[in-house]
N, C-alpha and C positions, 0 to 999 in steps of 0.2 A: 699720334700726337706725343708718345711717349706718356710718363708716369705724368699725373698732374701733381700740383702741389698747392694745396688747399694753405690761403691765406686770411689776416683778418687782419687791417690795419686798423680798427678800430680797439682791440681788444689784445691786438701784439703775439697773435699765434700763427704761427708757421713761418714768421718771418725768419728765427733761425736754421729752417730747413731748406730756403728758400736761399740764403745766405752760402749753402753749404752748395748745392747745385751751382747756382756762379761761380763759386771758389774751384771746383772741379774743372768746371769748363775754363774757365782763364788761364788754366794751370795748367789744361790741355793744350790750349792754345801756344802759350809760352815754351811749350815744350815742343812744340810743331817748329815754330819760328827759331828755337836753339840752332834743331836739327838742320834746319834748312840757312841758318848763319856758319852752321860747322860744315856742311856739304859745298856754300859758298868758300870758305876759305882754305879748304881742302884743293881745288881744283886751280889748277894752271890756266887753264880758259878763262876769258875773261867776258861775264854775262852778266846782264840787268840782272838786279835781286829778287824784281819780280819775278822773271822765268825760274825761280829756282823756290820761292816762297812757296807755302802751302796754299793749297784752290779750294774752293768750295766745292767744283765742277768735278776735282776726283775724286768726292765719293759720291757722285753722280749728280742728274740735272738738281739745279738748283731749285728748292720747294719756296713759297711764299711762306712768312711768317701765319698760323693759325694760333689765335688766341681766344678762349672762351672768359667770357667776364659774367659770371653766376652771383645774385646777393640777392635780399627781399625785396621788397616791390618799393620802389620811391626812395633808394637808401643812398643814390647817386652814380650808379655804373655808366648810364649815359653820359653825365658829366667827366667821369673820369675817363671815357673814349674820346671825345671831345679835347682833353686836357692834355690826353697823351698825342693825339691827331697834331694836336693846337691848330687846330680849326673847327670850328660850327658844323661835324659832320651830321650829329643827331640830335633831334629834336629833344630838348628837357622843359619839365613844367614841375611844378607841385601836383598836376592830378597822375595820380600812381596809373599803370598801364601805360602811360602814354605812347609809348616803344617799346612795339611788338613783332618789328620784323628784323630779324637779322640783315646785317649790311656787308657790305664786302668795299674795305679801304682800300 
């Protein structure tokens, strides 16, 4: 899964660390797609900029996104699966435990 990053939107912690991950990776990204607009204009052949763009597939097979959503009991994680889903995947009530088995979207 790599490192996690422990957040709290209720209370505003970790969200700057959480901030900083993104910024990495965007920046990675950005720099992938430079390199691959300067390898485009570099070359005399003339090819789709897909063929020449960065792949997810070369640094091998593509993995499913895995996300853990950790908090106390009835504080709203199901709803916020649900809100990210934007669909009715899992069951929410007011009686705490309600959802107790892990799901696979």
């Amino acid at each position: 899964f790599g490192k996690p990053v422990p957040i709290s939107a209720e209370h505003g912690e970790g969200i700057a660390d959480i901030a900083v991950v993104i910024d990495r990776l965007v920046k990675k990204k950005r720099l992938l797609l430079e390199q691959a607009e300067q390898a485009l204009s570099d070359t005399d052949i003339v090819e789709s900029q897909t063929a020449l763009l960065p792949n997810e597939a070369d640094d091998g097979p593509e993995k499913p996104l895995q996300l853990t959503i950790l908090g106390r009991p009835n504080v709203g994680k199901s709803t916020l699966v649900n809100a990210l889903l934007k669909q009715e995947r899992v069951i929410t009530g007011a009686t705490p435990g309600l959802t107790r088995d892990s799901i696979s979207v």
